[in-house]
CHARMM internal coordinates of N, CA and C (Angstrom, degrees):
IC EDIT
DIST 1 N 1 CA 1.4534
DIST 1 CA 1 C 1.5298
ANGL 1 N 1 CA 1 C 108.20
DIST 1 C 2 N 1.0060
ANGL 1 CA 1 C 2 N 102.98
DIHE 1 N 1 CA 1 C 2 N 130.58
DIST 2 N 2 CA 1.7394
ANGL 1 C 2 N 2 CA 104.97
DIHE 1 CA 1 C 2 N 2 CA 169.28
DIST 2 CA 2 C 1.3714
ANGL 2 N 2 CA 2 C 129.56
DIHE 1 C 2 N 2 CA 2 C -108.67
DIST 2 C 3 N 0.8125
ANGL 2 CA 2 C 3 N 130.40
DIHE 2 N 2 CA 2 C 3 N 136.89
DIST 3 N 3 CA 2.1195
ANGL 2 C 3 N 3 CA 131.00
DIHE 2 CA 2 C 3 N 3 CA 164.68
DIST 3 CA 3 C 1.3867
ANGL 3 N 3 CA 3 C 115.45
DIHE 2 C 3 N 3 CA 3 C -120.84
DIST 3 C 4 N 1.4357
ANGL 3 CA 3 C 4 N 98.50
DIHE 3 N 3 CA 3 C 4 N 164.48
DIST 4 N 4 CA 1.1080
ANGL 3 C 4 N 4 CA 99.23
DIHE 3 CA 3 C 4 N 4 CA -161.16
DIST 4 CA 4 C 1.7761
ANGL 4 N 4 CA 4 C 104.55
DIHE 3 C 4 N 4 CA 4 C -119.59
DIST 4 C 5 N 1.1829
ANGL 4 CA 4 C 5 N 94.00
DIHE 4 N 4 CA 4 C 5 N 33.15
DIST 5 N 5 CA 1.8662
ANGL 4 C 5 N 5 CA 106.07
DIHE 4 CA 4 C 5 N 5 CA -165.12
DIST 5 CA 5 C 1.9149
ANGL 5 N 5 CA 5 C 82.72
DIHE 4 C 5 N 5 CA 5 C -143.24
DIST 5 C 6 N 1.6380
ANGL 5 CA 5 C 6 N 100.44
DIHE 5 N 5 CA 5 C 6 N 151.96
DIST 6 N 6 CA 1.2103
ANGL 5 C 6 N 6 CA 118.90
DIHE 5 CA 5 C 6 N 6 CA 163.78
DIST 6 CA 6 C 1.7716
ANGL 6 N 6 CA 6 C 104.13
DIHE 5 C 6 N 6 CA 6 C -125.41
DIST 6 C 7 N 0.8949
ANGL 6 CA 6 C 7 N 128.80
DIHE 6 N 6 CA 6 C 7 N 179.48
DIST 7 N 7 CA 1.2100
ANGL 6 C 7 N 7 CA 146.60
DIHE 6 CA 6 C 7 N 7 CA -158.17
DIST 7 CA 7 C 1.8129
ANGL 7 N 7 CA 7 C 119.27
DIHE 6 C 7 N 7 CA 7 C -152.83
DIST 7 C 8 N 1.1864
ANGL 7 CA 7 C 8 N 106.85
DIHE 7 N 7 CA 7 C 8 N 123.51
DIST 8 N 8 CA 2.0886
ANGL 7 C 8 N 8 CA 102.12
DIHE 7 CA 7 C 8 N 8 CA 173.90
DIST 8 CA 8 C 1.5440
ANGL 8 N 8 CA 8 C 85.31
DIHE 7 C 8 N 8 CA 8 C -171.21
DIST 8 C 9 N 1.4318
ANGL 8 CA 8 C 9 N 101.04
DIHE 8 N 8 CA 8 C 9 N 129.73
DIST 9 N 9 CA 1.6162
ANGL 8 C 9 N 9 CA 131.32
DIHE 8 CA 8 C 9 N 9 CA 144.96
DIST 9 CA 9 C 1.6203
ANGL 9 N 9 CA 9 C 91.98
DIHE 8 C 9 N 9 CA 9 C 60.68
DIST 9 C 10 N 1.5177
ANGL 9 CA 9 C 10 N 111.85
DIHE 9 N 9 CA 9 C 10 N 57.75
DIST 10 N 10 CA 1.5535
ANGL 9 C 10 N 10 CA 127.98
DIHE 9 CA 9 C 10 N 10 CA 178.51
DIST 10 CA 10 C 1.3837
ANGL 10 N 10 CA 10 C 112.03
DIHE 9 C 10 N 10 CA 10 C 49.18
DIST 10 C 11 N 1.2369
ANGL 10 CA 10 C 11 N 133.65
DIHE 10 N 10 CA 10 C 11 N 7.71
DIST 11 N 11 CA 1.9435
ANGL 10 C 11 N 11 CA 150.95
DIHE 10 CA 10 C 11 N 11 CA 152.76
DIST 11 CA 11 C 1.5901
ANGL 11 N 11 CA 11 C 93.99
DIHE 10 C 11 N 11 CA 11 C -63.70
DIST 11 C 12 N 1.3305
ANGL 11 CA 11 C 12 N 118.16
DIHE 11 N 11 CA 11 C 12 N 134.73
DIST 12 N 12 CA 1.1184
ANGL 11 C 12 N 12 CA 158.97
DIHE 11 CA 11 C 12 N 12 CA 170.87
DIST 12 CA 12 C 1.9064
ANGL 12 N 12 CA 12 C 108.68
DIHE 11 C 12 N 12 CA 12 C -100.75
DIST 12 C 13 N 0.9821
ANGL 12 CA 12 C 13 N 128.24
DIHE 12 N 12 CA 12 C 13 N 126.67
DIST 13 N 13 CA 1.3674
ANGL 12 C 13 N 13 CA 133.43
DIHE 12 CA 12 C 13 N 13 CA 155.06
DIST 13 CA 13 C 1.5325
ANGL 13 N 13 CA 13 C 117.51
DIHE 12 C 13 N 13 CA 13 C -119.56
DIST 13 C 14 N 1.6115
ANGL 13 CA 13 C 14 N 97.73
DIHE 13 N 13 CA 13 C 14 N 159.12
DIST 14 N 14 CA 1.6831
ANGL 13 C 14 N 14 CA 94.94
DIHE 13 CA 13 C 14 N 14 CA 169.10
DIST 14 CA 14 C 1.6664
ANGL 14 N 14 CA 14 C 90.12
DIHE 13 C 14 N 14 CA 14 C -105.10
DIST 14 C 15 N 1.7563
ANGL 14 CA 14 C 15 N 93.18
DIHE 14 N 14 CA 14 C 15 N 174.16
DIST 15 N 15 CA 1.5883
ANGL 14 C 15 N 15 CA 109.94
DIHE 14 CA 14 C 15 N 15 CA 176.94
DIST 15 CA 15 C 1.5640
ANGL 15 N 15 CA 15 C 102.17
DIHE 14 C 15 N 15 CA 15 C -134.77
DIST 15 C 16 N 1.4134
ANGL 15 CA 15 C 16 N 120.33
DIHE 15 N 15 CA 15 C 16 N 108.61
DIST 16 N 16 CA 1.3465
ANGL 15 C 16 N 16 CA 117.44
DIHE 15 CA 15 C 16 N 16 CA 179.46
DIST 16 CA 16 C 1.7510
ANGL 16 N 16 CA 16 C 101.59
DIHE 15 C 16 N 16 CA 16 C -117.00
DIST 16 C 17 N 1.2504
ANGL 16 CA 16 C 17 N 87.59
DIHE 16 N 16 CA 16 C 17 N -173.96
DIST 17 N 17 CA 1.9530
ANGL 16 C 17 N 17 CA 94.09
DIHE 16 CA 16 C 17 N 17 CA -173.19
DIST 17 CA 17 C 1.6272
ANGL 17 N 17 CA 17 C 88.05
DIHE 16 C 17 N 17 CA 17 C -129.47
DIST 17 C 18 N 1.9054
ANGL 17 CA 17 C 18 N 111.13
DIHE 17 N 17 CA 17 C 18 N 152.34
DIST 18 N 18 CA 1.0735
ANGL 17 C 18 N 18 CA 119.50
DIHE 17 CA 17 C 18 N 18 CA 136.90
DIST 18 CA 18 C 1.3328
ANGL 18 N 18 CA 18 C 116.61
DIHE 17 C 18 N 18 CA 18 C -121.11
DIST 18 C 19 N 1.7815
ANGL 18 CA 18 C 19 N 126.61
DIHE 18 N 18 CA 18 C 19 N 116.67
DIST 19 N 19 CA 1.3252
ANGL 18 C 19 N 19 CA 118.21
DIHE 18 CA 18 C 19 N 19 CA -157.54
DIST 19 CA 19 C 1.8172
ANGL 19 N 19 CA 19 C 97.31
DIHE 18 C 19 N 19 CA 19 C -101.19
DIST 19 C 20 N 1.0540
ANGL 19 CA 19 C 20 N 125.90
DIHE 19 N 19 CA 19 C 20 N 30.84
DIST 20 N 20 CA 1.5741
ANGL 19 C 20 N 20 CA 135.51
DIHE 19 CA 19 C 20 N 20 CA -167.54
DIST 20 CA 20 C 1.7159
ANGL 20 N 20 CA 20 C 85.22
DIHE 19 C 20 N 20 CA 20 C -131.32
DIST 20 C 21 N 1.3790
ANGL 20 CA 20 C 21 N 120.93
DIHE 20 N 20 CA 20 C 21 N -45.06
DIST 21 N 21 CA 1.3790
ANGL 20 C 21 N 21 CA 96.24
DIHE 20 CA 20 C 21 N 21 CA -179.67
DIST 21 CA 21 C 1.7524
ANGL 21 N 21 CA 21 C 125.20
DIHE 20 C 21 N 21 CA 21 C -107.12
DIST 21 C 22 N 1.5957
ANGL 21 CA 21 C 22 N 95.85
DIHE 21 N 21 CA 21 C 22 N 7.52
DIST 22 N 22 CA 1.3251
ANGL 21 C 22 N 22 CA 117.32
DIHE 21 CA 21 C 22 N 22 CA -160.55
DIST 22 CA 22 C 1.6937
ANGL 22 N 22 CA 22 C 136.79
DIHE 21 C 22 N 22 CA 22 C 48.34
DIST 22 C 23 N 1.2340
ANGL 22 CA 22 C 23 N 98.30
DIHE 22 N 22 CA 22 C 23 N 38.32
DIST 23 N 23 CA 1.5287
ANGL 22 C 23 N 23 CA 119.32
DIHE 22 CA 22 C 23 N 23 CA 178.01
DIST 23 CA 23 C 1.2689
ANGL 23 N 23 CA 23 C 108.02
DIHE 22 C 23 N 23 CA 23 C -123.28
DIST 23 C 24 N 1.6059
ANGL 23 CA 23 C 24 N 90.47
DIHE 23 N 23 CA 23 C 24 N 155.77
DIST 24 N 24 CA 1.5845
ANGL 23 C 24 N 24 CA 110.39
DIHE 23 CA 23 C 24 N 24 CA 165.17
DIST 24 CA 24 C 1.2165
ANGL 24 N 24 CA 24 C 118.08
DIHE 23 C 24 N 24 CA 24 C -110.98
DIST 24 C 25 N 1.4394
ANGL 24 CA 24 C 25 N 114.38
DIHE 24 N 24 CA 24 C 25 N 142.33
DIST 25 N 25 CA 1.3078
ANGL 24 C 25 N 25 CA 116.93
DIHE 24 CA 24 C 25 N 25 CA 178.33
DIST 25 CA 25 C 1.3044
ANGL 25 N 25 CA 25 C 129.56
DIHE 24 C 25 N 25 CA 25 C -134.06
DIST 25 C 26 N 1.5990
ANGL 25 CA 25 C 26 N 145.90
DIHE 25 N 25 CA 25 C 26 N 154.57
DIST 26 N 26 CA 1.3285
ANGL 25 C 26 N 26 CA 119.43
DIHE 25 CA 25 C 26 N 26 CA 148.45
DIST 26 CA 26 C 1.4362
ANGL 26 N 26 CA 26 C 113.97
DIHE 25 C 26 N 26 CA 26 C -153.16
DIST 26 C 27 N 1.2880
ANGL 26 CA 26 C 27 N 116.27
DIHE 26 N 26 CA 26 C 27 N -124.97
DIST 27 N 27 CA 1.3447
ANGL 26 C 27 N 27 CA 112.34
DIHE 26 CA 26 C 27 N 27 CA -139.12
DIST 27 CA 27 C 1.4958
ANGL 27 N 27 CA 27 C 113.46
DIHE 26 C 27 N 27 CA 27 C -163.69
DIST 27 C 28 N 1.5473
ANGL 27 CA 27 C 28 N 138.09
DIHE 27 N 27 CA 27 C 28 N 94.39
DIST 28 N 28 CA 1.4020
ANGL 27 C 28 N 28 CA 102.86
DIHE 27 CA 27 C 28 N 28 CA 160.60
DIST 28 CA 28 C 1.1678
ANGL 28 N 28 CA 28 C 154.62
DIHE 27 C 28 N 28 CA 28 C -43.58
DIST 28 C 29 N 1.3512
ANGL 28 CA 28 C 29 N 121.43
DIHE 28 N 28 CA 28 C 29 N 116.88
DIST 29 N 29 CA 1.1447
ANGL 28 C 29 N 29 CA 101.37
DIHE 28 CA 28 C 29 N 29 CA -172.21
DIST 29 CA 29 C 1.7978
ANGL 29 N 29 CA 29 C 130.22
DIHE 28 C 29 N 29 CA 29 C -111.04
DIST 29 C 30 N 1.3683
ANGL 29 CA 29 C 30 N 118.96
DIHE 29 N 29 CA 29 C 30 N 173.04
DIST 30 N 30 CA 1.8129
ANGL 29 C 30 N 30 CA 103.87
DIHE 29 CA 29 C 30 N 30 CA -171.66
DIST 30 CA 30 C 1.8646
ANGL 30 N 30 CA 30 C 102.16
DIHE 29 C 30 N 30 CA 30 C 78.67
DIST 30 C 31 N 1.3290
ANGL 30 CA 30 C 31 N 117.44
DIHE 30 N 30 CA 30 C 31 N 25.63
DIST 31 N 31 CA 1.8580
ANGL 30 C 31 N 31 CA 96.89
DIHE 30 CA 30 C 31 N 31 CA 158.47
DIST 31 CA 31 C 1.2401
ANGL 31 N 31 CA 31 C 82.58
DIHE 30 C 31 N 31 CA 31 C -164.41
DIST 31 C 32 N 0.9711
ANGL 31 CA 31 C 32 N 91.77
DIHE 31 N 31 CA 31 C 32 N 151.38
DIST 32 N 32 CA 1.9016
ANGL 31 C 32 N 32 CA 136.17
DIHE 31 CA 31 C 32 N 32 CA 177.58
DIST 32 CA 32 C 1.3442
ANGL 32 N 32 CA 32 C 113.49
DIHE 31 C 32 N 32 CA 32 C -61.28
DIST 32 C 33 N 1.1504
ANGL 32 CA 32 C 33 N 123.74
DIHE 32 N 32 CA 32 C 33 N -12.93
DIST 33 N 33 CA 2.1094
ANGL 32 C 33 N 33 CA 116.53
DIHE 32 CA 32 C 33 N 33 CA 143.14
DIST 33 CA 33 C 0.8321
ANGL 33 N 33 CA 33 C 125.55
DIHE 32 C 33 N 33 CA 33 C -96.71
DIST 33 C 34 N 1.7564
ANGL 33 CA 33 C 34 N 125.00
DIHE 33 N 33 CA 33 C 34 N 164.35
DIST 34 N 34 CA 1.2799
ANGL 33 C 34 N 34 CA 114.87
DIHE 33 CA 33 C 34 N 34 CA 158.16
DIST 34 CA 34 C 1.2093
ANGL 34 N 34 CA 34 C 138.89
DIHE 33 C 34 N 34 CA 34 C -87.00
DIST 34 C 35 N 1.2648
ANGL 34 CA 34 C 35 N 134.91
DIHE 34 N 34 CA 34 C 35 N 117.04
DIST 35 N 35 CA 1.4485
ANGL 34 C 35 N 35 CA 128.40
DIHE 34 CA 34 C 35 N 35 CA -179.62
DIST 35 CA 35 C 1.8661
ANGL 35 N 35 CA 35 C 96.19
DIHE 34 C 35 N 35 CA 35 C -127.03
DIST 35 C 36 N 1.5308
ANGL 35 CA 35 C 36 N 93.88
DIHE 35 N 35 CA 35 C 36 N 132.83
DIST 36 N 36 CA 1.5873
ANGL 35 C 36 N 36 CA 118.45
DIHE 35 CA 35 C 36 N 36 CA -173.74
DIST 36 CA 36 C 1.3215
ANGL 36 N 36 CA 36 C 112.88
DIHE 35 C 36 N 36 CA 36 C -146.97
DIST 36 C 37 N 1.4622
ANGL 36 CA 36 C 37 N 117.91
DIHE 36 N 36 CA 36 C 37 N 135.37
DIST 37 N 37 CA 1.3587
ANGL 36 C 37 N 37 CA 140.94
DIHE 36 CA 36 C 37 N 37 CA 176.94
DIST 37 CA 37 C 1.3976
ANGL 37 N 37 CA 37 C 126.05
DIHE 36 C 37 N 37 CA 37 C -131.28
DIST 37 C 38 N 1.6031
ANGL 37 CA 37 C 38 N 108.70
DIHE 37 N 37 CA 37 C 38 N 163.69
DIST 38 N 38 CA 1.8482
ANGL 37 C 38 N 38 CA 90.73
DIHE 37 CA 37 C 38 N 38 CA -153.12
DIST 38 CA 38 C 1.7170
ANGL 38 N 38 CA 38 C 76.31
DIHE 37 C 38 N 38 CA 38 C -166.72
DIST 38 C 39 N 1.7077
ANGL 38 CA 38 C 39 N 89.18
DIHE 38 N 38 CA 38 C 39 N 141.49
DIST 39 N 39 CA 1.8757
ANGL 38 C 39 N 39 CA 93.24
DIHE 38 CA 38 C 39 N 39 CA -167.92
DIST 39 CA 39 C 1.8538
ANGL 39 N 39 CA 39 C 83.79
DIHE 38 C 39 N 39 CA 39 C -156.87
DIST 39 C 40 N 1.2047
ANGL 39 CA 39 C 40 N 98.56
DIHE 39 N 39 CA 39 C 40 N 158.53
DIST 40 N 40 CA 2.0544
ANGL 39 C 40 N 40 CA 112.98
DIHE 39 CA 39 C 40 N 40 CA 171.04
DIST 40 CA 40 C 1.2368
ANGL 40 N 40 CA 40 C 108.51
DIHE 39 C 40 N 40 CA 40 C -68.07
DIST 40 C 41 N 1.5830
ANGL 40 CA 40 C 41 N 108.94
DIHE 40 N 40 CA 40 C 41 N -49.58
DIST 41 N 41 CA 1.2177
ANGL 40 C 41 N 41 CA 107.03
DIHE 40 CA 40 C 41 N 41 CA -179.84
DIST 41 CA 41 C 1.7602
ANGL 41 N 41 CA 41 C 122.03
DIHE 40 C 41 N 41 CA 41 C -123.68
DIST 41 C 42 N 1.6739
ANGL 41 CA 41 C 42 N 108.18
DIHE 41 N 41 CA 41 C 42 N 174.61
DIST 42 N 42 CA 1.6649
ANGL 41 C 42 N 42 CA 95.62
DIHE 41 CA 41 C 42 N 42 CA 178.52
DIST 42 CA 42 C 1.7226
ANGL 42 N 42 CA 42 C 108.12
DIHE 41 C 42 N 42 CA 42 C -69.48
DIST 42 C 43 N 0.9103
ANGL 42 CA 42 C 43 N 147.72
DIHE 42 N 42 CA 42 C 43 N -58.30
DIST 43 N 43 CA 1.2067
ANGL 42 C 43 N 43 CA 132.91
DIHE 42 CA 42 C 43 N 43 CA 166.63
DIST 43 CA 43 C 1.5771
ANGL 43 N 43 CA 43 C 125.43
DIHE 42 C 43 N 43 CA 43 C -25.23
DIST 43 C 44 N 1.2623
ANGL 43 CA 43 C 44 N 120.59
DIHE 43 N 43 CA 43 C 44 N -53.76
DIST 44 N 44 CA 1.4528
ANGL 43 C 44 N 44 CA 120.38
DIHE 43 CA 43 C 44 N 44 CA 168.01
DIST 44 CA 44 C 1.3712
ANGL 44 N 44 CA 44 C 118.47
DIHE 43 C 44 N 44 CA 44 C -72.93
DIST 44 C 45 N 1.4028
ANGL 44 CA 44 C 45 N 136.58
DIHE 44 N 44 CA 44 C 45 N -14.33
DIST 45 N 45 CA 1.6438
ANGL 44 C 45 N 45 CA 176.18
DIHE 44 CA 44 C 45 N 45 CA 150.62
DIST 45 CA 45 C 1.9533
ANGL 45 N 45 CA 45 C 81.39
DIHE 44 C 45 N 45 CA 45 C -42.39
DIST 45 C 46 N 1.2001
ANGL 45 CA 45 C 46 N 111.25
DIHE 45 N 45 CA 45 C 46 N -92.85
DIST 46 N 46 CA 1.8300
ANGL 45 C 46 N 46 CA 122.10
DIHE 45 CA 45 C 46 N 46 CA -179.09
DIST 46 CA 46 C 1.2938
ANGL 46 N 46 CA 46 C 107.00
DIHE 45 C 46 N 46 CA 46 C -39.29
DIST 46 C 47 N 1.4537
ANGL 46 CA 46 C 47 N 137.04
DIHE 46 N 46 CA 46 C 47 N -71.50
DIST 47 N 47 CA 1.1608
ANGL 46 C 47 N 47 CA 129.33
DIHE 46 CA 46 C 47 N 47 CA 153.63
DIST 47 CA 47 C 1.8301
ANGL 47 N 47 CA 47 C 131.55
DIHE 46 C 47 N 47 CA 47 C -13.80
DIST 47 C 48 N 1.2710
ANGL 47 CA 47 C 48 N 107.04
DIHE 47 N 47 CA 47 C 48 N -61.71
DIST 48 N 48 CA 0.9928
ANGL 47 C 48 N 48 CA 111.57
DIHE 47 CA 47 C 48 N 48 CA 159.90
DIST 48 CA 48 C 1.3381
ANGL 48 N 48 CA 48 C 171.57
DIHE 47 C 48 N 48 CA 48 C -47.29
DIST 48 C 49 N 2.0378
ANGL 48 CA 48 C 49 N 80.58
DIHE 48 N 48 CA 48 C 49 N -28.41
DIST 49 N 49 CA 1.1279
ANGL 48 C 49 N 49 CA 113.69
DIHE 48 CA 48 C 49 N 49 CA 163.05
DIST 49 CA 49 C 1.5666
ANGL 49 N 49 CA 49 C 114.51
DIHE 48 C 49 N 49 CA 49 C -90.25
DIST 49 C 50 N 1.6091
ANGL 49 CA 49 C 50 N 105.19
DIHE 49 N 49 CA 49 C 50 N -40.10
DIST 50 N 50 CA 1.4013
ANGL 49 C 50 N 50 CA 97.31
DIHE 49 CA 49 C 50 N 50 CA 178.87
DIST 50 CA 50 C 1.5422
ANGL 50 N 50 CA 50 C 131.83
DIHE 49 C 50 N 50 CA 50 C -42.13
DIST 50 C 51 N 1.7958
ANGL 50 CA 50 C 51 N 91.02
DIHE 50 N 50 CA 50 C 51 N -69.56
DIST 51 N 51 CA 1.6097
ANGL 50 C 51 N 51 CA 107.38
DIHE 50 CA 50 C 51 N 51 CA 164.81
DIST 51 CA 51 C 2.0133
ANGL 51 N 51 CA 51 C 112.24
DIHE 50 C 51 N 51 CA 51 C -46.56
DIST 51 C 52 N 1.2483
ANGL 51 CA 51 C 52 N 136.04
DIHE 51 N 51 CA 51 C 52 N 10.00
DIST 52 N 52 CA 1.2846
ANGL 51 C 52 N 52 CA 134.19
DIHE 51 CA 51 C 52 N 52 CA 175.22
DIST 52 CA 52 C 1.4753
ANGL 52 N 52 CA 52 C 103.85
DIHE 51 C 52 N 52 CA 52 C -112.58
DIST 52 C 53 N 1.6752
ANGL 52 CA 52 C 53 N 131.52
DIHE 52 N 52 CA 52 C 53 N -42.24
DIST 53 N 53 CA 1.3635
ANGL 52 C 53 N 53 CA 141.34
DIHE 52 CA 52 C 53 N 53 CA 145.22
DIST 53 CA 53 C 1.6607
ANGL 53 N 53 CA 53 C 104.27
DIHE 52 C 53 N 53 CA 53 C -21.36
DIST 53 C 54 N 1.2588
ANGL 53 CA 53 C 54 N 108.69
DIHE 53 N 53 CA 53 C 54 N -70.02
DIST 54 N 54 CA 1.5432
ANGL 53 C 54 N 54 CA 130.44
DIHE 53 CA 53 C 54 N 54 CA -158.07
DIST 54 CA 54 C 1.7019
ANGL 54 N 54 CA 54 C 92.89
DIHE 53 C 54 N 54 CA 54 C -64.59
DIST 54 C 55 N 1.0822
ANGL 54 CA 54 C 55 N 119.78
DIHE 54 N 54 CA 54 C 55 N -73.10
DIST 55 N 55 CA 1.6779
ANGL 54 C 55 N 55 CA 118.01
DIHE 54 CA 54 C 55 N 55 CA -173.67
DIST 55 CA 55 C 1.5090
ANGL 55 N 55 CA 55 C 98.49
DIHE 54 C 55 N 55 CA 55 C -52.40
DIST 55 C 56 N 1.4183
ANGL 55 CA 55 C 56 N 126.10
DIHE 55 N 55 CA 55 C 56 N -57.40
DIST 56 N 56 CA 1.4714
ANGL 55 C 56 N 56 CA 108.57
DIHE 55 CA 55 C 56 N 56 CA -176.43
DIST 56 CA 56 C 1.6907
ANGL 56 N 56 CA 56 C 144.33
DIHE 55 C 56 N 56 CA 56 C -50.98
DIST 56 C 57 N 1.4880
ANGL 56 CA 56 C 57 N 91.53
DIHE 56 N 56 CA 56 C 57 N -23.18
DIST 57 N 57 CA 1.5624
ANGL 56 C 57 N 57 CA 117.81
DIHE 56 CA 56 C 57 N 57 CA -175.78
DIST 57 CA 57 C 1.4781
ANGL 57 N 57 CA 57 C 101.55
DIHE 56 C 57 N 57 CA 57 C -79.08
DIST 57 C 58 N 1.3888
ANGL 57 CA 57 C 58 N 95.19
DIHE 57 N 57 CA 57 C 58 N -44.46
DIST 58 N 58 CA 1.6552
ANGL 57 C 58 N 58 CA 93.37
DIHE 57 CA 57 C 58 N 58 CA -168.49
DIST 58 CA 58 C 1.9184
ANGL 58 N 58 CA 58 C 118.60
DIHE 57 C 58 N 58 CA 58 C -89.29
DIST 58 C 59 N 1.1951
ANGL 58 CA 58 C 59 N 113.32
DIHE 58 N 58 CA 58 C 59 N -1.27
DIST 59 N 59 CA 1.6820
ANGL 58 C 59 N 59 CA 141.82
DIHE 58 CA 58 C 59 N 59 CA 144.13
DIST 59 CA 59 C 1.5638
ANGL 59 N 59 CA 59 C 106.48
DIHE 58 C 59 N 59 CA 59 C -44.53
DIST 59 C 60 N 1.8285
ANGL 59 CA 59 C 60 N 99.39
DIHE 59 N 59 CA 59 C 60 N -80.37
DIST 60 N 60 CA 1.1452
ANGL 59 C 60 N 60 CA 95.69
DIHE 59 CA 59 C 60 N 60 CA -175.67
DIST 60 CA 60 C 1.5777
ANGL 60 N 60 CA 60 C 130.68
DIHE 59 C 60 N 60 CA 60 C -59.35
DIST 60 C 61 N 1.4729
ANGL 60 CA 60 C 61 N 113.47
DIHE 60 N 60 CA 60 C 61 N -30.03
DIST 61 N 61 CA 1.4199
ANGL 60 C 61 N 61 CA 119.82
DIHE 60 CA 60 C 61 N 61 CA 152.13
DIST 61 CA 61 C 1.7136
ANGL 61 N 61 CA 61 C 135.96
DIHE 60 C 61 N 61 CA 61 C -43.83
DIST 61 C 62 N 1.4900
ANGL 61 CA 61 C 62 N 99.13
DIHE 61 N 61 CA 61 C 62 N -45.28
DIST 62 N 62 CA 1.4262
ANGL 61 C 62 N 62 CA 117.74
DIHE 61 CA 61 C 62 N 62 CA 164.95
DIST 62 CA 62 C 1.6342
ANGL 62 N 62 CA 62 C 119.79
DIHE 61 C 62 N 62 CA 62 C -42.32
DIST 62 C 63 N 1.8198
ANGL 62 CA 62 C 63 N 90.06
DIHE 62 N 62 CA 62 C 63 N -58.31
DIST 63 N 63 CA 1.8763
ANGL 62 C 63 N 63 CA 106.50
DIHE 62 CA 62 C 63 N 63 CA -178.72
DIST 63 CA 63 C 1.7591
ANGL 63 N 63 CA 63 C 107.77
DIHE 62 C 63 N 63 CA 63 C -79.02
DIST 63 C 64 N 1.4110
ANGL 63 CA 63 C 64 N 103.36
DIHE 63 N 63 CA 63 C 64 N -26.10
DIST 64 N 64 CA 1.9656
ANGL 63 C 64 N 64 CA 92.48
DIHE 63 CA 63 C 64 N 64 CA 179.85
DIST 64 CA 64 C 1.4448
ANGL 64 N 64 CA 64 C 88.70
DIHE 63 C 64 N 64 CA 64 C 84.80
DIST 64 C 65 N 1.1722
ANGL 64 CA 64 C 65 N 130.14
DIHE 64 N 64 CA 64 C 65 N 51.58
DIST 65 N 65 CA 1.2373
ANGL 64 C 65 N 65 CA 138.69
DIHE 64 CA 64 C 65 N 65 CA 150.88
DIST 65 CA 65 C 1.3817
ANGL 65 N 65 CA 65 C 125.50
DIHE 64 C 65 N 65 CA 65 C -130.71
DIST 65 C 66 N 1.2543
ANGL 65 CA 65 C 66 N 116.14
DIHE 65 N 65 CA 65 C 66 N 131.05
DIST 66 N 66 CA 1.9982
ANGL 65 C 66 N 66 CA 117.08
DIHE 65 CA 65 C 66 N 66 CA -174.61
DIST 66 CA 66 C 1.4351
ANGL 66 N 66 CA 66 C 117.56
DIHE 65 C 66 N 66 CA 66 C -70.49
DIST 66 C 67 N 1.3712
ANGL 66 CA 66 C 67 N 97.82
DIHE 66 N 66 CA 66 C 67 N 133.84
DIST 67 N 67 CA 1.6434
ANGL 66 C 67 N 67 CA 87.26
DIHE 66 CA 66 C 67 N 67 CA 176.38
DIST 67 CA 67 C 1.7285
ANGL 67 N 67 CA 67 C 116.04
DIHE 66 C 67 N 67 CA 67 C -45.55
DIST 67 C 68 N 1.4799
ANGL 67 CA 67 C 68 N 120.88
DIHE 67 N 67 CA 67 C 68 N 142.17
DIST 68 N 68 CA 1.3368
ANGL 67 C 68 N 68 CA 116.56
DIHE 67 CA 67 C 68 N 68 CA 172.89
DIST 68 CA 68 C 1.4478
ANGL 68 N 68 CA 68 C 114.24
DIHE 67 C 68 N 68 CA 68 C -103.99
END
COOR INIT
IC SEED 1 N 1 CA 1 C
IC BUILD
C-alpha cells in the first residue's frame, strides 16, 4: 500500500516527486505557515520531515502560539 502523506507528533506532510530534478519533496500540510522539506531519497525525505515537525513545534512554543 502506498501514501502519499507521512505523519509525526499529529503533523501531517505531503510527499511529492520532482523527476526533472530527482528529488523529493513536501510540505506541511493543514496550518497556516509554510514549512517544507526536500531529501534524494524517501528515507532522507522522513528525516526531513521529522526534523521540520520538530523545529516547527518548538517555534511555535518559543512564540506561545498553537500549532495551526
Amino acid at each position: 500500500m502506498s501514501s502519499n502523506v507521512m505523519n509525526y507528533k499529529g503533523q501531517i506532510g505531503s510527499i511529492e516527486h520532482d523527476l526533472e530534478r530527482g528529488v523529493l519533496y513536501g510540505k506541511l500540510l493543514f496550518i497556516n505557515d509554510l514549512v517544507t522539506y526536500v531529501a534524494e531519497s524517501l528515507g532522507g525525505l522522513e528525516a526531513e520531515f521529522k526534523v521540520s515537525v520538530d523545529e516547527y513545534l518548538a517555534d511555535c512554543e518559543r512564540l506561545g502560539v498553537s500549532p495551526k
